[in-house]
Residue, then its C-alpha position, 0 to 999 in steps of 0.5 A: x582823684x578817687x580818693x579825695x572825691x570818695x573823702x568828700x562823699x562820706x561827708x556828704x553821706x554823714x551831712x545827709x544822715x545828720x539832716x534827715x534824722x535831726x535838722x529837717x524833721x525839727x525844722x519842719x516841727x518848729x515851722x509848725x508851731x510857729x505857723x498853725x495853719x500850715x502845721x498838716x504840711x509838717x509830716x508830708x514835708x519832712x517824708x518828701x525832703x528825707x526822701x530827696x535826701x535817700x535819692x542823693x544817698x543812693x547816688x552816693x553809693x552807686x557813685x562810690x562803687x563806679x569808683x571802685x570799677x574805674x579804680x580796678x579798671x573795670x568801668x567798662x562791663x555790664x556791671x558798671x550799667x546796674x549802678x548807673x541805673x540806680x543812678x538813674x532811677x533815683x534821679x527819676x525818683x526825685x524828679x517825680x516828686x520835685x514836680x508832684x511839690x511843685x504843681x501842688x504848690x503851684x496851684x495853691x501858691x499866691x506868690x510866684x517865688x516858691x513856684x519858680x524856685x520849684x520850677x527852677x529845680x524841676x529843671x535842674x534836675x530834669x537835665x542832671x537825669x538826662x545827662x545821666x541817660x546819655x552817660x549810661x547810653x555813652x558807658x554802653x558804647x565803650x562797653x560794647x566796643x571794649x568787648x569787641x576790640x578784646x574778642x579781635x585780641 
């Protein structure tokens, strides 16, 4: 399954690039156009989602070279914990903003749709970052407990 999921995940890296550099920045110009008075949240919402989109892309990448650690049988050494770190961290990185955009939409919102959609991501992505601190918590263990079944061998 490594090589459909690492076929998978260079199109998803390319669908990325293609939306930070053209769809998202002409979106979020269009929608300035077309609305004026909200026209100031155009530059500080095209950085905000373009920085989503680098959080994903580093999962990608960290999630690319796991691959490569379970592909070489190497997934249980302290090398394995730098990228599930960075996992981890961009994750966090993402959560953090995700919930700056939503108590600051929250506050000016004067329908709650966009409020609980936000609220709703929030949550999502709170859990996918715990989930992935007990994974790396999990990874720690087999690491620990492989090291010790090869230093009884």
């Amino acid at each position: 399954m490594v090589t459909p999921l690492r076929v998978f995940l260079v199109v998803l890296f390319g669908v990325l690039v293609l939306f930070q550099t053209m769809s998202l920045p002409g979106q979020f110009a269009h929608m300035a156009k077309e609305d004026p008075e909200m026209a100031y949240l155009r530059w500080p919402a095209t950085a905000v989602t373009v920085f989503w989109l680098l959080c994903v892309q580093v999962v990608i990448v960290a999630t690319w070279k796991l691959l490569s650690l379970v592909k070489s049988d190497r997934i249980f050494t302290e090398g394995a914990l730098v990228w599930v770190d960075a996992v981890v961290w961009a994750v966090a990185a993402g959560w953090v903003t995700l919930v700056g955009v939503f108590l600051y939409v929250g506050f000016k919102a004067t329908d709650p749709g966009l409020p609980l959609l936000l609220f709703l991501a929030v949550v999502g992505v709170s859990v996918v970052g715990l989930l992935m601190v007990v994974m790396r918590a999990l990874l720690r263990q087999a690491t620990t407990l492989r090291t010790d079944m090869e230093a009884v061998i």
